[in-house]
C-alpha positions in Angstrom: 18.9 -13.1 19.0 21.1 -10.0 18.7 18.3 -7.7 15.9 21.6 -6.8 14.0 23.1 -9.4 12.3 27.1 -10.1 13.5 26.5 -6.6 15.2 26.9 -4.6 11.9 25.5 -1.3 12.0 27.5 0.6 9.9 28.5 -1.9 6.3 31.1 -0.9 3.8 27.8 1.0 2.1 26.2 2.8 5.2 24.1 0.2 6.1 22.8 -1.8 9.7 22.0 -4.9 8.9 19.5 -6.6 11.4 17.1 -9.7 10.7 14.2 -9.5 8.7 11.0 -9.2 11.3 8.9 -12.1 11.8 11.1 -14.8 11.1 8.9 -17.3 13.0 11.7 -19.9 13.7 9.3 -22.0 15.8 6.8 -22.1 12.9 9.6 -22.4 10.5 10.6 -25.5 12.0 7.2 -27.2 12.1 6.6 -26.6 8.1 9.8 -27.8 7.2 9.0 -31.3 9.1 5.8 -31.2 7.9 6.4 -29.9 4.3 9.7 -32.1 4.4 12.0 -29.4 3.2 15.3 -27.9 4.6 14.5 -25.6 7.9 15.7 -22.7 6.3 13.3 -22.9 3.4 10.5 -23.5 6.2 11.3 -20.4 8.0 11.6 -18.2 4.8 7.9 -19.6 3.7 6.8 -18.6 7.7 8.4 -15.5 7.7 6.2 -14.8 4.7 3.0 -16.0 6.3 2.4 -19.2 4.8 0.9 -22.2 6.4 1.0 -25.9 5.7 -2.2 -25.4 4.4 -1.4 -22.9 2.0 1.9 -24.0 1.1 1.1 -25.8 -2.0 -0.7 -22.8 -3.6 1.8 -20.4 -2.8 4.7 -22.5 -4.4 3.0 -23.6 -7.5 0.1 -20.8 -7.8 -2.1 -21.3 -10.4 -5.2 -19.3 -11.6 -7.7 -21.9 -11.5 -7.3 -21.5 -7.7 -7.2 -17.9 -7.5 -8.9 -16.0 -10.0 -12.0 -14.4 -8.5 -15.6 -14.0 -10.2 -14.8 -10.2 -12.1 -18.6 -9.6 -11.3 -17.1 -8.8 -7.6 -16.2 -5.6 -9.5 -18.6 -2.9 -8.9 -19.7 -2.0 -13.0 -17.9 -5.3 -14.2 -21.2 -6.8 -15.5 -22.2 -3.4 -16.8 -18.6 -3.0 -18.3 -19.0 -6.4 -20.0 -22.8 -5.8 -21.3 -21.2 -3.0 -23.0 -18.5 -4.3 -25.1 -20.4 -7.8 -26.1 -23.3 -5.3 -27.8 -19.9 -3.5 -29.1 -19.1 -7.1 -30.3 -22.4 -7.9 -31.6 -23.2 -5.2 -33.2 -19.8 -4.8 -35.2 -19.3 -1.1 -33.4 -15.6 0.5 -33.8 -14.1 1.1 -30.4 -11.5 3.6 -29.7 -9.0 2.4 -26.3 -7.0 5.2 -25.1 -3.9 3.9 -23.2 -1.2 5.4 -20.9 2.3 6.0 -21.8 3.9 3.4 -19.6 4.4 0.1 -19.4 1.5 -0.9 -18.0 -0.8 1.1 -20.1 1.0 -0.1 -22.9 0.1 -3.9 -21.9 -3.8 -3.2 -20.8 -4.4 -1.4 -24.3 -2.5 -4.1 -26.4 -4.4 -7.0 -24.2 -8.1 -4.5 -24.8 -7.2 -4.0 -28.7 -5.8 -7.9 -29.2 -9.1 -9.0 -28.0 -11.4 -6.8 -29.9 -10.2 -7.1 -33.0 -9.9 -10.9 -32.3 -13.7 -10.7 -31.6 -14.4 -8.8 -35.1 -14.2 -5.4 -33.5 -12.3 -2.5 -36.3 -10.6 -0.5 -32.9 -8.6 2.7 -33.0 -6.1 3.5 -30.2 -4.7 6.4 -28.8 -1.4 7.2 -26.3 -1.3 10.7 -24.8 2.3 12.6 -25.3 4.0 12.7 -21.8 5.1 16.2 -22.7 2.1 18.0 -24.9 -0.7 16.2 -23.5 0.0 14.7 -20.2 -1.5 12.1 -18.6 -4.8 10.7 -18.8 -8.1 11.6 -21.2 -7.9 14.5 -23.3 -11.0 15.8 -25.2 -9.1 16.7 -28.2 -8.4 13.1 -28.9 -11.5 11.6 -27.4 -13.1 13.7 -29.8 -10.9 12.3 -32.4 -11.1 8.4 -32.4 -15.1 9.9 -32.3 -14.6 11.3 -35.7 -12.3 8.3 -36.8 -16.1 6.3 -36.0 -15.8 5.2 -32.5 -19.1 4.7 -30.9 -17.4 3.3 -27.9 -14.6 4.4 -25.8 -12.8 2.2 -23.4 -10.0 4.0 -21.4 -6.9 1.8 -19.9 -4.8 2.6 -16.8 -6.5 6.1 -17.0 -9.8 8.2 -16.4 -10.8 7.8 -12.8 -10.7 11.2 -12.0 -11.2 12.3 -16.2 -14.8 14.1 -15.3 -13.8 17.1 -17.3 -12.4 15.6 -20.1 -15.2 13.4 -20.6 -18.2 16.1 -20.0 -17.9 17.5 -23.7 -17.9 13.9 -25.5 -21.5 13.7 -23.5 -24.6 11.8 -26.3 -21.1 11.4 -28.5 -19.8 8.2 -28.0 -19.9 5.7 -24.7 -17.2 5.2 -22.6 -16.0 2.9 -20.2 -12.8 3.0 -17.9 -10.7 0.4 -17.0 -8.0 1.7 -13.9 -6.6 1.1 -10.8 -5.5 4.4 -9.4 -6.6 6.0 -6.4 -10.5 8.0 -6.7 -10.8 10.7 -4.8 -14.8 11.0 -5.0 -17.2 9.7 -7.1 -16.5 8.4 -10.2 -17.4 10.0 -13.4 -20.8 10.1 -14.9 -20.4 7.6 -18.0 -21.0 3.9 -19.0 -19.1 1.8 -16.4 -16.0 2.2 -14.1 -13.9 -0.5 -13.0 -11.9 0.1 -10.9 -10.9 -1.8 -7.2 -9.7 1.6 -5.9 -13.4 3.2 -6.1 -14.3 4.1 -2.8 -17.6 2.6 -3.4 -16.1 -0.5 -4.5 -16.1 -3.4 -2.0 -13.6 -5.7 -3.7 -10.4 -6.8 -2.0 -8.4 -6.6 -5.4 -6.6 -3.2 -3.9 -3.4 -4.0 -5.2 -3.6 -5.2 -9.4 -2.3 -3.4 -12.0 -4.5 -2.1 -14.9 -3.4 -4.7 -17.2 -5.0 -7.3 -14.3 -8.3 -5.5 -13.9 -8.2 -5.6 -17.8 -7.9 -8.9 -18.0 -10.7 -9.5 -15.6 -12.6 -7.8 -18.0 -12.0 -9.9 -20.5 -13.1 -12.9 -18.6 -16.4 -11.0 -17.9 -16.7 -10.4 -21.6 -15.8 -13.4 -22.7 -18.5 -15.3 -20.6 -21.1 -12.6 -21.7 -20.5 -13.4 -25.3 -20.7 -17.4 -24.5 -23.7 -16.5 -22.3 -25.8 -14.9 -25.6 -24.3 -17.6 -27.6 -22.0 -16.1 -29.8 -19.3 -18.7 -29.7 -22.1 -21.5 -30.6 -20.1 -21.8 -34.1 -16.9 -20.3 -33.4 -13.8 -20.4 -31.3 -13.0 -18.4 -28.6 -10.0 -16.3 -27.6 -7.5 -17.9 -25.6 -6.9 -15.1 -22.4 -3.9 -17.6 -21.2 -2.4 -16.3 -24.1 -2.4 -12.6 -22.6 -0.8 -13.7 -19.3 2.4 -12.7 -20.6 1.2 -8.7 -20.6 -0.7 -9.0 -17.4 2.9 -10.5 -15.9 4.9 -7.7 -17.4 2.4 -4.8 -16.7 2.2 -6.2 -12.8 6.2 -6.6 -12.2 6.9 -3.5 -13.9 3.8 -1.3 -12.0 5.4 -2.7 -8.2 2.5 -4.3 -7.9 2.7 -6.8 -4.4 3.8 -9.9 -5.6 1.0 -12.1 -3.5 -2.4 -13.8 -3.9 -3.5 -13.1 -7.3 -0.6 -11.2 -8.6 1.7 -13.5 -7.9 -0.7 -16.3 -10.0 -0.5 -14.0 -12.6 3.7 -13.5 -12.8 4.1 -17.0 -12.6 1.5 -18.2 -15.0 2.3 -15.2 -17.1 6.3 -15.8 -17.2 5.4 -19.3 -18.5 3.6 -17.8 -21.9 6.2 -15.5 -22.6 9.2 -18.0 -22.3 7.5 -19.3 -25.2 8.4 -16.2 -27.1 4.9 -16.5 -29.0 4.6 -12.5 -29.1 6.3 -11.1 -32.1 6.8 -7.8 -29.9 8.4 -9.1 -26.4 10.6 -12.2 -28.3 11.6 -9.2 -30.4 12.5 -7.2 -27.1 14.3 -9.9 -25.7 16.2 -10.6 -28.5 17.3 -7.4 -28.2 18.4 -7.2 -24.4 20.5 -10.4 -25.2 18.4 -12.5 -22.7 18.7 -16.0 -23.9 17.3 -17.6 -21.0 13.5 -17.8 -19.5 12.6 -14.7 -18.7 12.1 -14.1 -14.7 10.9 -10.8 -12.9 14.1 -9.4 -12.6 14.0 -9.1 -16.1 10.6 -7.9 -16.8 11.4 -5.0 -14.2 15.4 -4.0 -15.2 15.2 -5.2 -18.9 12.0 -5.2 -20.7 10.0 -2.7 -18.8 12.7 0.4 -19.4 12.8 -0.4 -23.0 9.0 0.1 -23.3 9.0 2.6 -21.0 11.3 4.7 -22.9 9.3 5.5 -26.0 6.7 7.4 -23.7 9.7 9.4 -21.7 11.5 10.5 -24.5 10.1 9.5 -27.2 6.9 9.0 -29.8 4.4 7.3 -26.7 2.6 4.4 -29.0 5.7 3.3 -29.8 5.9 0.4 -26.8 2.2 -0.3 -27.9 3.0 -1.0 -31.1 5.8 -3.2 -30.2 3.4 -5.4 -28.1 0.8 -5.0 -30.9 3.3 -6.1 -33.5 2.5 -9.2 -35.9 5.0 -9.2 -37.9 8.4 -10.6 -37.1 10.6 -8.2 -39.3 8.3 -4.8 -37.6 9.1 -6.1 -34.4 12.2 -6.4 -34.7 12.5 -3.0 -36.0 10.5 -1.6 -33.5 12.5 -3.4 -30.6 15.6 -1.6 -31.9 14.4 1.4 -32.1 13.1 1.2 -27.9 16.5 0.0 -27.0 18.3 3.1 -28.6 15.7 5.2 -27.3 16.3 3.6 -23.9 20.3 4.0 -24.1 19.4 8.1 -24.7 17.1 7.8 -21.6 19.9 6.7 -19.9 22.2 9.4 -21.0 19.5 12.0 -20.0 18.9 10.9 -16.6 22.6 10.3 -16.2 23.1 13.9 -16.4 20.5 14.9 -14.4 20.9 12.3 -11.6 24.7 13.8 -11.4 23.3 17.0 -10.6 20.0 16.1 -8.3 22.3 14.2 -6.2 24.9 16.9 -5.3 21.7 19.4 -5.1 19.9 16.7 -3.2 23.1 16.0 -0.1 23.2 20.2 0.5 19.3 20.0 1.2 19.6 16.3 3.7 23.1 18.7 5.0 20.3 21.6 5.9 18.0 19.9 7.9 15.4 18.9 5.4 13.1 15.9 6.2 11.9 16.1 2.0 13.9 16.2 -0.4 12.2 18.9 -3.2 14.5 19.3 -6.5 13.4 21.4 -9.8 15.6 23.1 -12.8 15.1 24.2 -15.8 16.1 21.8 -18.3 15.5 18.9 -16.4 13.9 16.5 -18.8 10.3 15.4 -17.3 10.3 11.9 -18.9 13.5 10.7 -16.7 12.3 12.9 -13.1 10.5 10.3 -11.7 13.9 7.6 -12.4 16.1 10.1 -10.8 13.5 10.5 -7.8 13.8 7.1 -7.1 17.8 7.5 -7.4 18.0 10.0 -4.3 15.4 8.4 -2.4 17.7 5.0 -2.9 20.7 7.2 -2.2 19.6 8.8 0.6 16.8 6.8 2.2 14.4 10.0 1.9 11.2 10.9 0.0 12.6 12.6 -3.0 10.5 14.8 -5.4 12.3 15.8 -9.0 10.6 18.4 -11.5 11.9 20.1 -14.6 11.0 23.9 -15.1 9.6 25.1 -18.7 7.7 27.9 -18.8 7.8 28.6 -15.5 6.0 25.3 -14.5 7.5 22.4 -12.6 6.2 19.0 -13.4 7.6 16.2 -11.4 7.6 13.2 -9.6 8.2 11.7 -6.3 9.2 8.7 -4.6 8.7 8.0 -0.9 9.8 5.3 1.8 8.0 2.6 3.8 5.6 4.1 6.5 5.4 7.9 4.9 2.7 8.0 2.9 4.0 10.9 -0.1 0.4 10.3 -2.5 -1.9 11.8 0.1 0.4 14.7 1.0 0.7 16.0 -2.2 -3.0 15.1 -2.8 -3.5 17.5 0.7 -1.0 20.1 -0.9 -3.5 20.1 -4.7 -6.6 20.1 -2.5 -4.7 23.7 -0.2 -4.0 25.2 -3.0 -0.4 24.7 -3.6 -0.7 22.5 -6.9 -2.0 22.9 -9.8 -2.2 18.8 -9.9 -1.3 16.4 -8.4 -1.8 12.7 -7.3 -0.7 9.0 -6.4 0.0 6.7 -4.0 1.7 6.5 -0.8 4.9 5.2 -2.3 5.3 7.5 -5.8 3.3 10.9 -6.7 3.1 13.5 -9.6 2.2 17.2 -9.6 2.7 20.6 -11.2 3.1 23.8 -10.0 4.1 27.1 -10.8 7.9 27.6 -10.2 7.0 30.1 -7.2 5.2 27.5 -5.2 7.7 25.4 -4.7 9.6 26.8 -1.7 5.6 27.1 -0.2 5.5 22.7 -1.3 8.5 21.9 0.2 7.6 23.7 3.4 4.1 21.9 3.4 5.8 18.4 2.8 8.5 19.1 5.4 5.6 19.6 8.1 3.2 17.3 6.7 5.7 14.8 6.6 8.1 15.4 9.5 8.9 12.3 10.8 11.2 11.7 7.2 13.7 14.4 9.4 13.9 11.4 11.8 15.0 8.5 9.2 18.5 7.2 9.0 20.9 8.5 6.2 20.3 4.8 4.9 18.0 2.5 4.9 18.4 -0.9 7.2 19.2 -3.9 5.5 17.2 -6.9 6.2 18.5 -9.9 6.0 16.7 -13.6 5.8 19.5 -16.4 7.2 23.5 -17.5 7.6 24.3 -20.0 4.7 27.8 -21.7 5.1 30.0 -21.6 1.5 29.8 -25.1 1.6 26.2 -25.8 1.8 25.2 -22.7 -0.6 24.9 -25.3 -3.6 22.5 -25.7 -6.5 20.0 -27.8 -5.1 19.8 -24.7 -2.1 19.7 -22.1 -4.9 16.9 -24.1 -6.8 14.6 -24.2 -3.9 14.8 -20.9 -3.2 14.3 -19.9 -6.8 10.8 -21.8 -6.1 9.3 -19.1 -3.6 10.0 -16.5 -6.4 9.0 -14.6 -8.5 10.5 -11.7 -6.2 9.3 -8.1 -5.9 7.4 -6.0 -4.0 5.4 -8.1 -1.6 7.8 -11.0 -2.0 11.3 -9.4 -1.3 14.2 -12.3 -2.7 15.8 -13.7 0.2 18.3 -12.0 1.3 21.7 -14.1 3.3 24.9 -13.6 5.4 28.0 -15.7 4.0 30.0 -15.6 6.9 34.2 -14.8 6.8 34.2 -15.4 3.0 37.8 -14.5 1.8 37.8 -12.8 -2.2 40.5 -15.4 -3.6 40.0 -13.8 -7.3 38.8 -10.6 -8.7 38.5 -9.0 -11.8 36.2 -6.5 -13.4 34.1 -7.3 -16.1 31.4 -5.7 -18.5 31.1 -3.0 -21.3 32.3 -0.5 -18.8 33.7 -2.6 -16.2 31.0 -2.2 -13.3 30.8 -5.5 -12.5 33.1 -7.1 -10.5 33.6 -10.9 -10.6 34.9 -12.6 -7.8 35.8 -16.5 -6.2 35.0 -16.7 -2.6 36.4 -19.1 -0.6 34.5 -20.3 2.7 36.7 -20.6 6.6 34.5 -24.6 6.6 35.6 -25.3 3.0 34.1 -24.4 -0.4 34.0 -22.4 -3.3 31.8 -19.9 -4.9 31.5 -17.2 -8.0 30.0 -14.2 -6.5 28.7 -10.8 -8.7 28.7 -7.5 -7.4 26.7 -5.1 -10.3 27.4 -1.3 -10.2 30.9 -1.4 -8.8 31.4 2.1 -8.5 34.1 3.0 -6.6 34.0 3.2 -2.9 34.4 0.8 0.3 32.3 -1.7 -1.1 34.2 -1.9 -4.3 38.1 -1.9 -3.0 37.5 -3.9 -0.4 36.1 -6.8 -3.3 39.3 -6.0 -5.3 41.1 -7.0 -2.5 42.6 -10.2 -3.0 43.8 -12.2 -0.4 42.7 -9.4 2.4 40.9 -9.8 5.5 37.8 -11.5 5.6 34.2 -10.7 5.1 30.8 -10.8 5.8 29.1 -10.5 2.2 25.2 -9.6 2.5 23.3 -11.2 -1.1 21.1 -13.2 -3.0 22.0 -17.3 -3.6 20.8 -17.8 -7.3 20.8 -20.7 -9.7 22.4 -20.2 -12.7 22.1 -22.1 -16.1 24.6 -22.8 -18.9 24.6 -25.4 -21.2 22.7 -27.7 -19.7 24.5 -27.9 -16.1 23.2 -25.7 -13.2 25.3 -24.1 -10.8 24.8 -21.7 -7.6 26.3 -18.1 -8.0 25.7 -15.5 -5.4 24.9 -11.7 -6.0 26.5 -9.1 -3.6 24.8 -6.8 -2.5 26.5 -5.5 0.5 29.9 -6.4 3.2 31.3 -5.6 6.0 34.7 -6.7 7.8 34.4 -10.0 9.7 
């Protein structure tokens, strides 16, 4: 088989499409018999890896099967001993969070279960802007005075050893994270953390909010262990799925094995709208149905994410936190017009990082480095990913104050952008700086950034090399016809889709746009009805229409045909399902 698809290598949007790797056709074939499915659906499980055997578990995953013992977690059992004394003995615990969304879940599942447990707990959220990220002294220090005895840090305070030297004999502290150590961890109660290097766990890839809730089952049976539930109830952790779900989806966490037990588990909780805070939230974003991933990831997560941009940092924390109906309400509409003046912001500063962004791809640069004063810091690491989408190159974005740049980057498949600007902290170059091979943050002074870029450009040189777009891979051909709601609901069942678990992605063949309008607030959307060469009909979506190829040629009814590159969904409405199919990309047939 031809590796592009129809022999498109240039679409309307800039893009080769060829066939996803490893589609295993002749082990497609074989689970489909043997799973008694359609052949397509057995070579989309195949092309992901899965067996006969484990078939069953990766369509219906369930904890029960998945969830390891938390003791596998190097200072789990100490972590655990810890907060059942804290428990026992009544202590006040302090939890000091992170500013995004999954911070915001790990500390409201930490404080939930305290104070659940008879624990009085304080909580702290560091300002983006006047405190940065991760543990400060200043308010370690504080929730000390305010009577914590125990500290427990969330999403943060792996690499914290200075700001936790001067609360030394003042108040324990244990860290609960996920990001990358760099050397040994610092000298207090317990760390837990998959990432350690000492750490011998495969549990690599969970979000803070996951290693959280491990902790909870390791406190939990501690506290049943020393017999402190003989005359009471215990906590329900199912009933915190819904936070672990959000925090995972919305932290690109790989959406296999035990993550993808948690989304699906965790997406069942909060269709039940049971938390004040996230019914409140989705109330707001006018999403009526069950919630999926998608909307976890373009809906919810912004909105929380917001508050700690732009905004006061607890606020998505006390959203989740929230009791009261009426309060979570309030606070819901307040993150969704904080959210529409993040977009506004990063609007403004997308429009200019692009144009700066095409001179420096135009003069040769593998990187793409971009800084100005003004640039808002909550919204760089949005617009990062926004060139590195745009033009399929790591992209770092930093706004200047003070003559400081603070940004952060976003990188592509195979270039690793985390340890370079680790390398350029460790020469010299950075004052900070940090991450993972796909996103990074740092700071610098304003005249070491030509020195940075120059370092990334030769550290990373084989970016020079990538394509001015990135390849589109594509999963199968599905005729008009046979692209029903029966094919759409099977699909839906190999979801949720993310990182780790891309959604399928299909060809419909010499589809011809028979209607087309443009719908929406601002009319980016276009609507269209597709008719099939073999028959059929089909209402397909294209979201952010902006002008261009892509869009004219949509708006074009009656023209030539096309090749249209999307996702085959299943759609309710009142009661009756229906297939509907979301555009991605074409190119002429």
């Amino acid at each position: 088989m031809d590796a592009h698809v129809f022999g498109i290598t240039q679409s309307l949007s800039g893009k080769s499409w060829i066939w996803r790797p490893g589609q295993a056709e002749r082990q497609g074939e074989g689970l489909a018999q043997q799973l008694g499915i359609p052949e397509l659906m057995g070579r989309l499980l195949a092309s992901r890896g899965v067996t006969v055997d484990h078939a069953p578990t990766f369509l219906d995953p369930t904890l029960r099967a998945m969830l390891p013992d938390p003791s596998s977690l190097i200072d789990m059992d100490v972590a655990a001993g810890r907060l059942a004394d804290a428990v026992l003995k009544g202590e006040m615990v302090g939890v000091f969070g992170d500013y995004d969304v999954d911070g915001a879940c790990s500390a409201a599942l930490m404080v939930t279960l305290l104070r659940q447990l008879g624990c009085a707990v304080t909580y702290h959220v560091p300002d983006r802007l006047t405190e940065g990220y991760g543990p400060n002294s200043d308010a370690l220090r504080a929730m000390v005075e305010r009577g914590a005895s125990l500290i427990v840090c969330v999403d943060c305070g792996t690499a914290a050893h200075a700001a936790f030297a001067p609360l030394h004999n003042a108040a324990d502290i244990i860290v609960l994270d996920h990001h990358k150590s760099e050397g040994p961890p610092p000298p207090v109660c317990a760390t837990v953390n998959p990432n350690r290097l000492d750490c011998p766990s495969e549990l690599r890839h969970i979000c803070a909010a996951a290693v959280a809730f491990l902790s909870a089952v390791a406190l939990l049976r501690t506290l049943r262990r020393r017999g402190f539930f003989a005359d009471k109830g215990e906590p329900d952790l199912r009933e915190m799925l819904d936070l672990v779900a959000l925090a995972t989806i919305c932290d690109v966490m790989p959406l296999s094995g035990l993550n993808r037990a948690f989304v699906v588990q965790g997406l069942k909780v909060m269709a039940r709208r049971s938390r004040p805070g996230l019914a409140a939230l989705l109330e707001v974003a006018k999403l009526n149905e069950a919630p999926t991933a998608m909307h976890c990831g373009f809906a919810l997560g912004p909105r929380i994410n917001a508050s700690g941009r732009i905004a006061e940092a607890d606020m998505g924390l006390r959203l989740l936190l929230a009791e009261d109906t009426e309060l979570a309400t309030e606070l819901a509409q307040a993150l969704d017009a904080v959210n529409k003046q993040r977009q506004t912001v990063e609007a403004g500063v997308t429009t200019d990082a692009m144009t700066r962004a095409e001179a420096q791809v135009a003069g040769g640069h593998g990187i793409i480095l971009l800084a100005q004063e003004g640039w808002h810091p909550g919204v760089v690491g949005i617009v990062a990913g926004r060139v590195k989408e745009r033009f399929n190159r790591p992209a770092l974005v930093a706004g200047i104050a003070d003559g400081i740049a603070k940004g952060s980057g976003r990188s592509v498949p195979g270039i690793d952008l985390g340890a370079a600007v680790i390398a350029a902290r460790q020469s010299g170059i950075l004052a900070t700086g940090g991450g993972h091979a796909m996103a990074a943050g740092f700071s610098a002074p304003e005249t070491a950034l030509s020195t940075f870029h120059g370092f990334l450009n030769d550290r990373l040189a084989t970016a020079a090399l990538l394509p001015p777009s990135a390849e589109l891979l594509l999963d199968g051909v599905l005729g008009l016809a046979g692209a029903d709601a029966a094919l759409a609901q099977m699909v839906a069942r190999l979801g949720p889709f993310g990182t780790g678990n891309e959604e399928p992605l299909f060809v419909l063949p010499r589809a011809r746009v028979v209607k087309s309008d443009r719908i929406g607030k601002d009319g980016n959307t276009i609507r269209v009805m597709l008719e099939g060469e073999g028959g059929g009909r089909m209402k397909a979506l294209l979201f952010r229409a902006k002008d261009g190829p892509l869009a004219e040629a949509l708006s074009r009814v009656g023209g030539a045909p096309l090749h249209l590159a999307g996702h085959l969904r299943a759609e309710s409405w009142q009661g009756r399902v229906s297939a509907g199919f979301f555009i991605t990309d074409a190119a002429p047939a």
